[in-house]
Biopython code that builds the backbone (N, CA, C, O; Angstrom):
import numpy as np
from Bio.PDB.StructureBuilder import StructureBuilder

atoms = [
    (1, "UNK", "N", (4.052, 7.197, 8.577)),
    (1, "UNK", "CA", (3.332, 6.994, 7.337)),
    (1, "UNK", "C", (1.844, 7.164, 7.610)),
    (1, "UNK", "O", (1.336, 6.920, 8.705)),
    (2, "UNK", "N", (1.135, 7.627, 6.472)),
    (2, "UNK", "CA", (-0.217, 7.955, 6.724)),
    (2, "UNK", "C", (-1.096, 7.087, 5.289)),
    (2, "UNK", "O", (-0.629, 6.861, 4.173)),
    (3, "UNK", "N", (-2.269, 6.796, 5.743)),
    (3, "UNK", "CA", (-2.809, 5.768, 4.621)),
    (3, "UNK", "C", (-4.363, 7.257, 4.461)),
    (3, "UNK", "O", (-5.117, 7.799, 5.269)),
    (4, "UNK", "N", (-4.151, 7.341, 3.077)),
    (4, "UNK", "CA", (-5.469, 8.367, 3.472)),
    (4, "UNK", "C", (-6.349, 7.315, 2.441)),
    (4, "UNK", "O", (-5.966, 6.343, 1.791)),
    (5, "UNK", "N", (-7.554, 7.878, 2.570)),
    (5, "UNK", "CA", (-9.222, 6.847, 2.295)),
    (5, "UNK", "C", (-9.566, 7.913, 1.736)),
    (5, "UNK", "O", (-9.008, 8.881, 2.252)),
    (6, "UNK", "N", (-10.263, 8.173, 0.880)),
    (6, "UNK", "CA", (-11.598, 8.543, -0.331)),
    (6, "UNK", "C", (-12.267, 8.142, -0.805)),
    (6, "UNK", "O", (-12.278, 7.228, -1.630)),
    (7, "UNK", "N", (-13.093, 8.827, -0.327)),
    (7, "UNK", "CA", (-14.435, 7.986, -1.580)),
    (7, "UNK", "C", (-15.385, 9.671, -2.523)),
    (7, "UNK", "O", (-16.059, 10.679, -2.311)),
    (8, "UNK", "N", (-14.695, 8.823, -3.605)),
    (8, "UNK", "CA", (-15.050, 10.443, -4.390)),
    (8, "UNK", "C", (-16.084, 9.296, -5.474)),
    (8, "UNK", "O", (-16.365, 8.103, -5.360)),
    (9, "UNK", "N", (-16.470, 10.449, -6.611)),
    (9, "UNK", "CA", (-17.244, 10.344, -7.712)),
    (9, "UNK", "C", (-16.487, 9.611, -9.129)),
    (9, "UNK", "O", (-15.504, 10.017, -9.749)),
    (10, "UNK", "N", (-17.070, 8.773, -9.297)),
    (10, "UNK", "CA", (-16.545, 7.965, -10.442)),
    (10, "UNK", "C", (-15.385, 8.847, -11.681)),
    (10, "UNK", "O", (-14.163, 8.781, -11.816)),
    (11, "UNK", "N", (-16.250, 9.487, -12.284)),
    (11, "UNK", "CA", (-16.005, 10.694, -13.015)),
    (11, "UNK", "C", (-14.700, 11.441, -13.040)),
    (11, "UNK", "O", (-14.178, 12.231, -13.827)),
    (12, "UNK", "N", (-14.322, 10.832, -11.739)),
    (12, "UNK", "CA", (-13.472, 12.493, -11.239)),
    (12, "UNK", "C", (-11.941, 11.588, -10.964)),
    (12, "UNK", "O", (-10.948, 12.169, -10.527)),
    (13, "UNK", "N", (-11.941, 10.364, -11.235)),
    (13, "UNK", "CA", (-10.754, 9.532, -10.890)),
    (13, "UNK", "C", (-10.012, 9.999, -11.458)),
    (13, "UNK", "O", (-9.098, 10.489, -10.795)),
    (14, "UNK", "N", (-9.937, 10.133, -12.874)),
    (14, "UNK", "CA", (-8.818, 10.386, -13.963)),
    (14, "UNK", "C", (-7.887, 11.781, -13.767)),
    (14, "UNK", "O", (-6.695, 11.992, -13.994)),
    (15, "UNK", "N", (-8.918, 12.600, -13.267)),
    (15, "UNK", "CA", (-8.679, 13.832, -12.991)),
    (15, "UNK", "C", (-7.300, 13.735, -11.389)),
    (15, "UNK", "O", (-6.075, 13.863, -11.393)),
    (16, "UNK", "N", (-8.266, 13.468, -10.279)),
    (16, "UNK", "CA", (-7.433, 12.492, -9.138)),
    (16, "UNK", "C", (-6.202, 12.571, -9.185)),
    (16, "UNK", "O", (-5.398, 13.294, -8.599)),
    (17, "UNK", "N", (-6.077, 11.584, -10.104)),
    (17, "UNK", "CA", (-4.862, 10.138, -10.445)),
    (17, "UNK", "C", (-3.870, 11.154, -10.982)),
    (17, "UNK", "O", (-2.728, 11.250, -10.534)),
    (18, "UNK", "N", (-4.505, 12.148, -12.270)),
    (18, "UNK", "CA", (-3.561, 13.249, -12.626)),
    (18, "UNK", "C", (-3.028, 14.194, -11.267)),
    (18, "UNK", "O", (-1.807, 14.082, -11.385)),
    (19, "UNK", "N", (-3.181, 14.762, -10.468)),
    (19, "UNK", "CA", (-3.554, 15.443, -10.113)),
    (19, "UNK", "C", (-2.569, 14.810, -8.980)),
    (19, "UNK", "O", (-1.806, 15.685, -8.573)),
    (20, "UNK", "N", (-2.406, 13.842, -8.495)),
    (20, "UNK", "CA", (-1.344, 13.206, -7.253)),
    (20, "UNK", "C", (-0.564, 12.835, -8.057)),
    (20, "UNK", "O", (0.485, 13.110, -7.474)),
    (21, "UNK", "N", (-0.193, 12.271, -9.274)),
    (21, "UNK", "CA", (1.054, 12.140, -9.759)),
    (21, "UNK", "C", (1.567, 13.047, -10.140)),
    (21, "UNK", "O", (2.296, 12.976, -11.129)),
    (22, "UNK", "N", (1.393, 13.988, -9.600)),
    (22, "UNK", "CA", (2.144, 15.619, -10.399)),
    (22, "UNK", "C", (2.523, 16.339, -8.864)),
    (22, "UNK", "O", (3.105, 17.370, -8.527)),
    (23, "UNK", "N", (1.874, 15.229, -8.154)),
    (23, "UNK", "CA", (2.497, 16.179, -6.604)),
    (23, "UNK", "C", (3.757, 14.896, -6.000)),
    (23, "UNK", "O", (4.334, 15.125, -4.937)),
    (24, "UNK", "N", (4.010, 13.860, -6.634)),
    (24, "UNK", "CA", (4.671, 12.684, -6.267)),
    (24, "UNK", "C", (4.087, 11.705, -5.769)),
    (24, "UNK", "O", (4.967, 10.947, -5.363)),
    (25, "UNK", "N", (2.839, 11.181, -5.515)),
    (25, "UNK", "CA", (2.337, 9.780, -5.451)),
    (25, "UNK", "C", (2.604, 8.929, -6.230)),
    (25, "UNK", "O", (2.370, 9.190, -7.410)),
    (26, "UNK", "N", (3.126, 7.741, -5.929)),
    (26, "UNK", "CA", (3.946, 7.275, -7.091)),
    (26, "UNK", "C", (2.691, 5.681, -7.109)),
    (26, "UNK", "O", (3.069, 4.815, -7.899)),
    (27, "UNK", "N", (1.437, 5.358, -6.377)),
    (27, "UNK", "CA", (0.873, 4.707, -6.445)),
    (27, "UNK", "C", (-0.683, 4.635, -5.455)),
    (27, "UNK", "O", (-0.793, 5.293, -4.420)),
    (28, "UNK", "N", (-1.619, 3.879, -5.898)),
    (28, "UNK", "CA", (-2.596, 4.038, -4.967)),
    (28, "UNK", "C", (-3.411, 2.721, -5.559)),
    (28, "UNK", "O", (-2.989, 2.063, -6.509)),
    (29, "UNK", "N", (-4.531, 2.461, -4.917)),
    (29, "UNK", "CA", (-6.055, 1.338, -5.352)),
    (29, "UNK", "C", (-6.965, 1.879, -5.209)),
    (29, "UNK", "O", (-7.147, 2.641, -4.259)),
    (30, "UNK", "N", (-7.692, 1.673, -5.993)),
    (30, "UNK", "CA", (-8.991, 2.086, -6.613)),
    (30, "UNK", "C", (-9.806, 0.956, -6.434)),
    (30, "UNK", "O", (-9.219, 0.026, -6.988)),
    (31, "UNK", "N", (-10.818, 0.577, -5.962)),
    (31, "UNK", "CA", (-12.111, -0.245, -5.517)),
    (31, "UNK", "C", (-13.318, 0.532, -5.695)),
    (31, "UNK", "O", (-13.557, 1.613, -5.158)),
    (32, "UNK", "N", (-14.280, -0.301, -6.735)),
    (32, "UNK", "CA", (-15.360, 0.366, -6.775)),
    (32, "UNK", "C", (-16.241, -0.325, -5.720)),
    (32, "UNK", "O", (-16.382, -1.521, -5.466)),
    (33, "UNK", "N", (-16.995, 1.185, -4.980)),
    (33, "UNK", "CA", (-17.316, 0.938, -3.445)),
    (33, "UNK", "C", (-18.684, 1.349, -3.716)),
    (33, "UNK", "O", (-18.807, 1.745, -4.875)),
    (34, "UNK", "N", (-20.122, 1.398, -2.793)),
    (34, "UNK", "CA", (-21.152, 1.639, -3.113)),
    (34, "UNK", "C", (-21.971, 2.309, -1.898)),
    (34, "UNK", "O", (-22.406, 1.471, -1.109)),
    (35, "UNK", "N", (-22.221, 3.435, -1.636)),
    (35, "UNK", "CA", (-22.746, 3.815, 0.125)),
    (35, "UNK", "C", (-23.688, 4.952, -0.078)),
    (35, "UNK", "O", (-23.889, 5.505, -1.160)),
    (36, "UNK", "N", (-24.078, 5.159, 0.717)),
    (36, "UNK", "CA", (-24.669, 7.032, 0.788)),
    (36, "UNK", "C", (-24.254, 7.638, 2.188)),
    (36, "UNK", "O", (-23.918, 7.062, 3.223)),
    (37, "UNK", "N", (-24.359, 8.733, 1.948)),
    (37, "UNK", "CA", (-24.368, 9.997, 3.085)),
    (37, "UNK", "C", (-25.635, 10.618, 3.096)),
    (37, "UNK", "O", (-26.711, 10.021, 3.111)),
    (38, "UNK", "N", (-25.474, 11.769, 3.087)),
    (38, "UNK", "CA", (-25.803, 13.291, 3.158)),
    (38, "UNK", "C", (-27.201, 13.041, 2.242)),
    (38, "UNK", "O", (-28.347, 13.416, 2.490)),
    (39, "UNK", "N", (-26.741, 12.351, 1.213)),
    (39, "UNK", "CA", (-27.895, 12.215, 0.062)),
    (39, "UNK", "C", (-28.752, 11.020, 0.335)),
    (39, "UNK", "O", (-29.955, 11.158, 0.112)),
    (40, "UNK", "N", (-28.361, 9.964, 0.743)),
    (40, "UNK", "CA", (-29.449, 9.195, 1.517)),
    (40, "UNK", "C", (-30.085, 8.048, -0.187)),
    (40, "UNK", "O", (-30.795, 7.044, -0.120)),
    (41, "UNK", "N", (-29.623, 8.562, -1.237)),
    (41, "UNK", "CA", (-29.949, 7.472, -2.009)),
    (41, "UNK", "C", (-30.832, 8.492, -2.962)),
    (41, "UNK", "O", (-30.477, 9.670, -2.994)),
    (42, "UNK", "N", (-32.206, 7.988, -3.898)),
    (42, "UNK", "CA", (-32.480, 8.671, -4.823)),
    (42, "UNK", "C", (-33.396, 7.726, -5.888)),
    (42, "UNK", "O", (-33.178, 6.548, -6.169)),
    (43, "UNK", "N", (-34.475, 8.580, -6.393)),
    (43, "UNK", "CA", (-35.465, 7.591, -7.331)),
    (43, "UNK", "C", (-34.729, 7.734, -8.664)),
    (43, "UNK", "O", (-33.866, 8.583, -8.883)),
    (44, "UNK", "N", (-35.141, 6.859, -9.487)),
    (44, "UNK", "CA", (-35.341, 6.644, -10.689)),
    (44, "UNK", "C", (-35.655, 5.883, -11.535)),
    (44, "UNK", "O", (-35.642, 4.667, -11.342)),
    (45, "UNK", "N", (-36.008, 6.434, -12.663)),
    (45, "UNK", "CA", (-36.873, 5.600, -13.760)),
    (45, "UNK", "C", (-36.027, 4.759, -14.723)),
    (45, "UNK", "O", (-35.314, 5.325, -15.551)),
    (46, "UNK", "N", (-36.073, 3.737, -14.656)),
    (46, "UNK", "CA", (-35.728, 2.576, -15.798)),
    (46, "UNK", "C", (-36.706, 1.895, -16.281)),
    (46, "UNK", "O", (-37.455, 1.094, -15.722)),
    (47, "UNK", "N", (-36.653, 2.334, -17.598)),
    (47, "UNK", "CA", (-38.261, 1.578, -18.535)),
    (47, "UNK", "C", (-39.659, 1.732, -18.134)),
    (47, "UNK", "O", (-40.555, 0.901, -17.988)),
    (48, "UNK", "N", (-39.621, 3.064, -17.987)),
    (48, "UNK", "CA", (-41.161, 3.200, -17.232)),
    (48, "UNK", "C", (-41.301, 2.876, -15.602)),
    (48, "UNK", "O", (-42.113, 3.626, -15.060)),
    (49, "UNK", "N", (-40.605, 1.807, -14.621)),
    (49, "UNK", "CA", (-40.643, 1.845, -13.496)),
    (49, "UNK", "C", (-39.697, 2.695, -12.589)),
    (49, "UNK", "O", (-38.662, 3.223, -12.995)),
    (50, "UNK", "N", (-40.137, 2.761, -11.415)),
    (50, "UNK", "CA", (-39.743, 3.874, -10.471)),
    (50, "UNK", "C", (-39.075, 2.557, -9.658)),
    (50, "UNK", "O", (-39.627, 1.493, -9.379)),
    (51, "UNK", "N", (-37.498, 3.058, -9.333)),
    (51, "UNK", "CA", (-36.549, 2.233, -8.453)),
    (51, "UNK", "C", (-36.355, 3.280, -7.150)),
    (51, "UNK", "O", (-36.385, 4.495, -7.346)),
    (52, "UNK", "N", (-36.227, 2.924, -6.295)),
    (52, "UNK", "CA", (-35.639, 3.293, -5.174)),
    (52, "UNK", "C", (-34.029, 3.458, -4.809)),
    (52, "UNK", "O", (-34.009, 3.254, -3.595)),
    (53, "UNK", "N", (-32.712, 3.715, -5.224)),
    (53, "UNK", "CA", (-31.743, 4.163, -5.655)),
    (53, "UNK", "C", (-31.025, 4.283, -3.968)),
    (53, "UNK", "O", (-30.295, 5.255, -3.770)),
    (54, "UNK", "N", (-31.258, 3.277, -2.795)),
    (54, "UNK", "CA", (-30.326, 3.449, -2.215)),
    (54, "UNK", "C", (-28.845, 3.563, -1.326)),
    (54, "UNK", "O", (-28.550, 3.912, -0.183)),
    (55, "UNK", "N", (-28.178, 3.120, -2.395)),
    (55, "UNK", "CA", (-26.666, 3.428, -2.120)),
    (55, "UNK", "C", (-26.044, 4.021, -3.380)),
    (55, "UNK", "O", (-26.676, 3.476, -4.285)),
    (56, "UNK", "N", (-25.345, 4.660, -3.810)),
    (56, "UNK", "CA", (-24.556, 5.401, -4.754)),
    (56, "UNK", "C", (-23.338, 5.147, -5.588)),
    (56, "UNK", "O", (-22.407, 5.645, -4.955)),
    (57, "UNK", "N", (-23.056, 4.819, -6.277)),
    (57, "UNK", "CA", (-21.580, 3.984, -6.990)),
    (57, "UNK", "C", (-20.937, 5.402, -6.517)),
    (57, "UNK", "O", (-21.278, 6.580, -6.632)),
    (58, "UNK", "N", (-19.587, 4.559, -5.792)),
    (58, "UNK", "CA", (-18.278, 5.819, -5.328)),
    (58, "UNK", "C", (-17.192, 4.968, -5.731)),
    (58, "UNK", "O", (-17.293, 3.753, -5.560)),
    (59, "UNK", "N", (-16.046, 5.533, -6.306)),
    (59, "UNK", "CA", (-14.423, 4.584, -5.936)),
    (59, "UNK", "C", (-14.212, 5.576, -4.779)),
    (59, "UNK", "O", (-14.472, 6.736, -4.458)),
    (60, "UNK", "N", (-13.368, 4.058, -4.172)),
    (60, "UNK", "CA", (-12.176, 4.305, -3.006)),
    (60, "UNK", "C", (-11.102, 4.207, -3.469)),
    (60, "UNK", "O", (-10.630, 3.224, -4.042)),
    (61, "UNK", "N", (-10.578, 5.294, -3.250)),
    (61, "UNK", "CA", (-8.911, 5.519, -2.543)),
    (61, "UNK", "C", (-8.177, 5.345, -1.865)),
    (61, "UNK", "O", (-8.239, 6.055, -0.861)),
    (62, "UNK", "N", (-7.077, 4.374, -1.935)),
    (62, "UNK", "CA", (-6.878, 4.233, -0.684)),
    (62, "UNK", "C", (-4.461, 4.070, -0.909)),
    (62, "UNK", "O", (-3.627, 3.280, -1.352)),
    (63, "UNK", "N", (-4.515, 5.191, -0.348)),
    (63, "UNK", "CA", (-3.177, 5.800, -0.848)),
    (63, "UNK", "C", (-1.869, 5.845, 0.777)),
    (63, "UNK", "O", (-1.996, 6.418, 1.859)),
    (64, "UNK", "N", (-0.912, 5.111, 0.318)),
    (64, "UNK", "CA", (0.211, 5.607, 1.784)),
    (64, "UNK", "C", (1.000, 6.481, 1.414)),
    (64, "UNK", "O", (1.656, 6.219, 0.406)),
    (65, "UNK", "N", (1.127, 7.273, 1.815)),
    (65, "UNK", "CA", (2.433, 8.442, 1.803)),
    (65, "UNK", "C", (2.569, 8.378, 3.056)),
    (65, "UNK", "O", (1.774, 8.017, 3.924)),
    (66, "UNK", "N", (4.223, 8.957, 3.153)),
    (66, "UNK", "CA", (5.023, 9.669, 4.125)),
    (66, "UNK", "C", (4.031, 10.475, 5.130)),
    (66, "UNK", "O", (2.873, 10.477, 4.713)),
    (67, "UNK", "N", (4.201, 11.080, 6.217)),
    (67, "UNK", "CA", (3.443, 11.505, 6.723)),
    (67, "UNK", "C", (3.407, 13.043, 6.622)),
    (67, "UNK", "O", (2.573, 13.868, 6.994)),
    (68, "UNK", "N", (4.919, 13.179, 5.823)),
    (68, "UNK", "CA", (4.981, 15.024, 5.286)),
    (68, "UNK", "C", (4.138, 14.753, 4.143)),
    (68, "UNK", "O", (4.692, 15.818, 3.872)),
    (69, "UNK", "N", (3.712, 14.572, 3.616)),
    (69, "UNK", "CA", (2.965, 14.439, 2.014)),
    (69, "UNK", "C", (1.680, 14.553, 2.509)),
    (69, "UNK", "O", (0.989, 15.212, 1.732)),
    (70, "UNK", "N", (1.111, 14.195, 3.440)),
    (70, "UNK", "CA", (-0.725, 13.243, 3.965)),
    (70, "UNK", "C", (-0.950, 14.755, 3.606)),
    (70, "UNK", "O", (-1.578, 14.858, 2.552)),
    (71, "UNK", "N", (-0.584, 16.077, 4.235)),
    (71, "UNK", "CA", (-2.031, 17.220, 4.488)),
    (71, "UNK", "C", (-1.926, 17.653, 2.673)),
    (71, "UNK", "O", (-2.803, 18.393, 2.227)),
    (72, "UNK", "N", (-0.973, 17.209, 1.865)),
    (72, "UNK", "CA", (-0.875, 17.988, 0.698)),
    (72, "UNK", "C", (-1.545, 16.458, -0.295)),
    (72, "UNK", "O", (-1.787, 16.787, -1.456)),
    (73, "UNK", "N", (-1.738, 15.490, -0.105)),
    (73, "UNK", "CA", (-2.325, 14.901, -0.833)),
    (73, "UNK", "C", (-3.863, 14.957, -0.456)),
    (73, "UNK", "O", (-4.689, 14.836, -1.361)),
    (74, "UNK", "N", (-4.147, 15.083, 0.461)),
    (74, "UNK", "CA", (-5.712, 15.521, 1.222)),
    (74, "UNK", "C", (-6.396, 16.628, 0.566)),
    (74, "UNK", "O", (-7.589, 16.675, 0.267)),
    (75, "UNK", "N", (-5.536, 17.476, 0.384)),
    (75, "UNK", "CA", (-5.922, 18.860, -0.113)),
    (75, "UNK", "C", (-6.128, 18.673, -2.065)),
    (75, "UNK", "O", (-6.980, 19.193, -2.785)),
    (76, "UNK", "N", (-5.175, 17.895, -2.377)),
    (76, "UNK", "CA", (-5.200, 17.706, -3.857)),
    (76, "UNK", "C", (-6.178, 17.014, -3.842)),
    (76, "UNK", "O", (-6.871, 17.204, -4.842)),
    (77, "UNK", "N", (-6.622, 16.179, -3.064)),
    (77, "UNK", "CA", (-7.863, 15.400, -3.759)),
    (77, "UNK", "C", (-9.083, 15.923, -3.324)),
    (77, "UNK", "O", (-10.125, 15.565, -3.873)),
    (78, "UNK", "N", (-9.081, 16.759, -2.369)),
    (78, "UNK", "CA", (-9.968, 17.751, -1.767)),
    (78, "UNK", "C", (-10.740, 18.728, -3.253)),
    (78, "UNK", "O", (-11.845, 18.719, -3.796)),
    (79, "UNK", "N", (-9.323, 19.559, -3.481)),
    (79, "UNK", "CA", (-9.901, 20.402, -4.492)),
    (79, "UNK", "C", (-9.686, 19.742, -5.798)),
    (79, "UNK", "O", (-9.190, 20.674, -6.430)),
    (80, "UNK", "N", (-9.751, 18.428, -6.866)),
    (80, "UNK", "CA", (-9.367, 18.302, -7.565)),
    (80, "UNK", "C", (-11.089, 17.461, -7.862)),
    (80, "UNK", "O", (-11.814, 17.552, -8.852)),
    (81, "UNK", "N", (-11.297, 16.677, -6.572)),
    (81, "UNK", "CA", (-12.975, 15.451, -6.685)),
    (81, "UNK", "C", (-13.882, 16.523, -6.710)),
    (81, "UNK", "O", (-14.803, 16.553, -7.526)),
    (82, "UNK", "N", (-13.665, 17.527, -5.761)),
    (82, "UNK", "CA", (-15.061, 18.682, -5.650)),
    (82, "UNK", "C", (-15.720, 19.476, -6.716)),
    (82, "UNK", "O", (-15.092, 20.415, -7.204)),
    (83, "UNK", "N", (-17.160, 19.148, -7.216)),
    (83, "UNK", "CA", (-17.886, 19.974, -7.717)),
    (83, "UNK", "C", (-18.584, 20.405, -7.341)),
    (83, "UNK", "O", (-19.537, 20.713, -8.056)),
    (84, "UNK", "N", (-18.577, 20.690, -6.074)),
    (84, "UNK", "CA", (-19.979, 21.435, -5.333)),
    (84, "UNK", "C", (-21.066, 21.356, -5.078)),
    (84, "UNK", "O", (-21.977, 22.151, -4.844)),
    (85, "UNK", "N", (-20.908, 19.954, -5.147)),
    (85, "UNK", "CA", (-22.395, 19.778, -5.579)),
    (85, "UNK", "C", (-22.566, 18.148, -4.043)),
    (85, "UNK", "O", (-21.556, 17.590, -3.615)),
    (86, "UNK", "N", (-23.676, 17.860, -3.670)),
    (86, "UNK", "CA", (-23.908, 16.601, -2.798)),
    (86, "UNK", "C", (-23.570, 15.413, -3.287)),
    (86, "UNK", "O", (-24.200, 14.926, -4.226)),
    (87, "UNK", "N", (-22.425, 14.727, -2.656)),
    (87, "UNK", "CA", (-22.157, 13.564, -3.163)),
    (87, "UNK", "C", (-20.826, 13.733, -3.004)),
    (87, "UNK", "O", (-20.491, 12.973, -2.095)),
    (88, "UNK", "N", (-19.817, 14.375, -3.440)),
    (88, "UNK", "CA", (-18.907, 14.588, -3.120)),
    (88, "UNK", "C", (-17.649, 14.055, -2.521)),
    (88, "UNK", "O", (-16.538, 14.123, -3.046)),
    (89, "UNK", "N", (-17.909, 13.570, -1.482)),
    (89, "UNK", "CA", (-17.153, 12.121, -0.980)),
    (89, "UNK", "C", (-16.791, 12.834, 0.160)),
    (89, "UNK", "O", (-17.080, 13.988, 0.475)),
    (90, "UNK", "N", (-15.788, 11.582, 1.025)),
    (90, "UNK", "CA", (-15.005, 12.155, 2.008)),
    (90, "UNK", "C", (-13.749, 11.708, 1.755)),
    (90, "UNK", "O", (-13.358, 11.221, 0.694)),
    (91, "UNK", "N", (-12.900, 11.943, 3.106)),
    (91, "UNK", "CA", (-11.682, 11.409, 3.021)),
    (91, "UNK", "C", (-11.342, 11.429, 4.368)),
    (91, "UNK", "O", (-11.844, 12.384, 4.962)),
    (92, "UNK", "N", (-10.660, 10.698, 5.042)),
    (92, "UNK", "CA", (-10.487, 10.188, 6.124)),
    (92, "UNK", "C", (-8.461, 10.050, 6.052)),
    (92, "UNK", "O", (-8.043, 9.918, 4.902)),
    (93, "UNK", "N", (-7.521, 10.077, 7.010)),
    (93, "UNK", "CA", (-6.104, 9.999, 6.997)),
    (93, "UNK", "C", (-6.303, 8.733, 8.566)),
    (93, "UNK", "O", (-6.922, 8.734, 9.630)),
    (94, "UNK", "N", (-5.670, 8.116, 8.074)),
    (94, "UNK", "CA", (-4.991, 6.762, 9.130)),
    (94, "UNK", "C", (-3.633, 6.757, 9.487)),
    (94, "UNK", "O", (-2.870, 7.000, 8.552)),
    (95, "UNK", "N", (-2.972, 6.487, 10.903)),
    (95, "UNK", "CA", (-1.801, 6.247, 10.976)),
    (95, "UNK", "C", (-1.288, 4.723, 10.372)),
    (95, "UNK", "O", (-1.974, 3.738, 10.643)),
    (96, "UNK", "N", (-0.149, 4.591, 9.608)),
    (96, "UNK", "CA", (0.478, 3.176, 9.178)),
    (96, "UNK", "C", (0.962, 3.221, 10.043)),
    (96, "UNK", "O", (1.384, 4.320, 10.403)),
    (97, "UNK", "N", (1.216, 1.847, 11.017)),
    (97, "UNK", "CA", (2.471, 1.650, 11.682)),
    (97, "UNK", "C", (3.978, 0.424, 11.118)),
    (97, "UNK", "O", (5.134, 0.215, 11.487)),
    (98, "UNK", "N", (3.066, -0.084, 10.088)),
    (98, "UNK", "CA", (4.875, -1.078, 9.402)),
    (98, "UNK", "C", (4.085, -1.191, 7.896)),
    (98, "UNK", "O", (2.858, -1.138, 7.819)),
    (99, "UNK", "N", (4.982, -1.357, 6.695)),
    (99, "UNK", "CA", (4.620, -1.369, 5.524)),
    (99, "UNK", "C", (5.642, -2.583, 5.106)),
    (99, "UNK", "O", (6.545, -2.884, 5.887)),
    (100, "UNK", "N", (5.468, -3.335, 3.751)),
    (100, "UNK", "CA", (6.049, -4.038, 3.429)),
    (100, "UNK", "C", (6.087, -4.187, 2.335)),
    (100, "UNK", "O", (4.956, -4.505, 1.967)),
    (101, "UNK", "N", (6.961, -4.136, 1.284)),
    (101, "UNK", "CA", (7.214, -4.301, -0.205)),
    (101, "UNK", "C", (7.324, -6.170, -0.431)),
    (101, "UNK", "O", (8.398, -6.547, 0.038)),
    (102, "UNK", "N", (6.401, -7.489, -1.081)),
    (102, "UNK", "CA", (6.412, -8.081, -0.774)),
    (102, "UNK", "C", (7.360, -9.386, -1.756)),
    (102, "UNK", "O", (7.581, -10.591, -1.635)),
    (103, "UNK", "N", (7.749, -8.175, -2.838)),
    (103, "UNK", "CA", (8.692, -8.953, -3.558)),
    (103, "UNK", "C", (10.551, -8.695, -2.984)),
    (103, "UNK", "O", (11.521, -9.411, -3.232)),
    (104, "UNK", "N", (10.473, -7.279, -2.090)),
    (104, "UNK", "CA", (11.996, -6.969, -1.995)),
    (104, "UNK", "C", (12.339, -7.470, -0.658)),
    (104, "UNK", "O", (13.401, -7.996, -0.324)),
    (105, "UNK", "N", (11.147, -7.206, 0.174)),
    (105, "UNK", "CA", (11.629, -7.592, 1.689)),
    (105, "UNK", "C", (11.635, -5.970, 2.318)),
    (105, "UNK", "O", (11.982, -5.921, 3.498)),
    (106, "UNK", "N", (11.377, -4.968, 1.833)),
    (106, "UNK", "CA", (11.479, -3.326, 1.532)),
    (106, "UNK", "C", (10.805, -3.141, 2.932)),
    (106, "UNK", "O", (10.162, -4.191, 2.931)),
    (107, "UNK", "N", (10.540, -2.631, 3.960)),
    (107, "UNK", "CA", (10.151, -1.953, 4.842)),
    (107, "UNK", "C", (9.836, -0.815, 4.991)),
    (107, "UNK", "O", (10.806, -0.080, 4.800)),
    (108, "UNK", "N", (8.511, -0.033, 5.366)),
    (108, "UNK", "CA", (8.041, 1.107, 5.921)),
    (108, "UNK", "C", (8.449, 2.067, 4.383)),
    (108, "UNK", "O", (8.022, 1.762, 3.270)),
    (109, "UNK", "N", (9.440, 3.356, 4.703)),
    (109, "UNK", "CA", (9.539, 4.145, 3.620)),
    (109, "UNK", "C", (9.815, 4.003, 2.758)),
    (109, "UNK", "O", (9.428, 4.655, 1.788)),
    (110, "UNK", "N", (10.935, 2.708, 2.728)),
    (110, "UNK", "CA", (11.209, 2.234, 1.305)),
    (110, "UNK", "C", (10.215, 1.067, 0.705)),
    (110, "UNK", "O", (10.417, 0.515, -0.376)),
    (111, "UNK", "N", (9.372, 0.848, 1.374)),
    (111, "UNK", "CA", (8.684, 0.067, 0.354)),
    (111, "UNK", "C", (7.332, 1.180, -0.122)),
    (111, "UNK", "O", (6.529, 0.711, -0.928)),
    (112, "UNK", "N", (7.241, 1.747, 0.074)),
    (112, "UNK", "CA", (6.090, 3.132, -0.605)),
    (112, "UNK", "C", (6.923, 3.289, -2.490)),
    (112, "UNK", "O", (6.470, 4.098, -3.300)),
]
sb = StructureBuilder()
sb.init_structure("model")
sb.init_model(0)
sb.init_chain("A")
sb.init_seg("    ")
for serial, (resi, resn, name, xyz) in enumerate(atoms, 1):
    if name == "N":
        sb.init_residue(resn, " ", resi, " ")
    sb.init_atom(name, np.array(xyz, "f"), 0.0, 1.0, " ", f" {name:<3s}", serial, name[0])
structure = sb.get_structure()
């Protein structure tokens, strides 16, 4: 089993969420997370004053599939969050080693 991580653009969840339930993800969590990269943060004006802007509102993703599924859900959320633009997110894949369904007693594949 593989746990993959994202952190994409607010905006772009709905899209996401479509977008893995049409490839078989049958679930995931969403946490609104707050960081920078590449972009390092950013000014702006509220009411006439100048703020200093640095960390970025991102949701995380954070999804287990099978470990045949990980390179094809990577890729869906790859090309589905991307606008080309800085900010973008990443995504990161983890090995699971035991899973647990906590109402059945379900283990590893069957509790996904």
């Amino acid at each position: 089993m593989k746990m993959i991580i994202a952190a994409i653009k607010p905006f772009k969840l709905e899209d996401v969420r479509e977008a893995l339930t049409g490839i078989g993800v049958s679930g995931l969590m969403v946490s609104e997370v707050k960081g920078f990269g590449a972009q390092a943060g950013h000014t702006e004006i509220y009411r006439g004053a100048e703020y200093e802007v640095n960390f970025v509102p991102k949701l995380k993703l954070e999804i287990v599939v099978s470990a045949s599924l990980a390179d094809q859900v990577v890729e869906t959320i790859a090309n589905t969050a991307r606008t080309g633009k800085i900010g973008d997110g990443k995504i990161f894949v983890i090995d699971v080693e035991h899973a647990l369904r906590v109402r059945t007693g379900e283990t590893n594949q069957d509790a996904l």
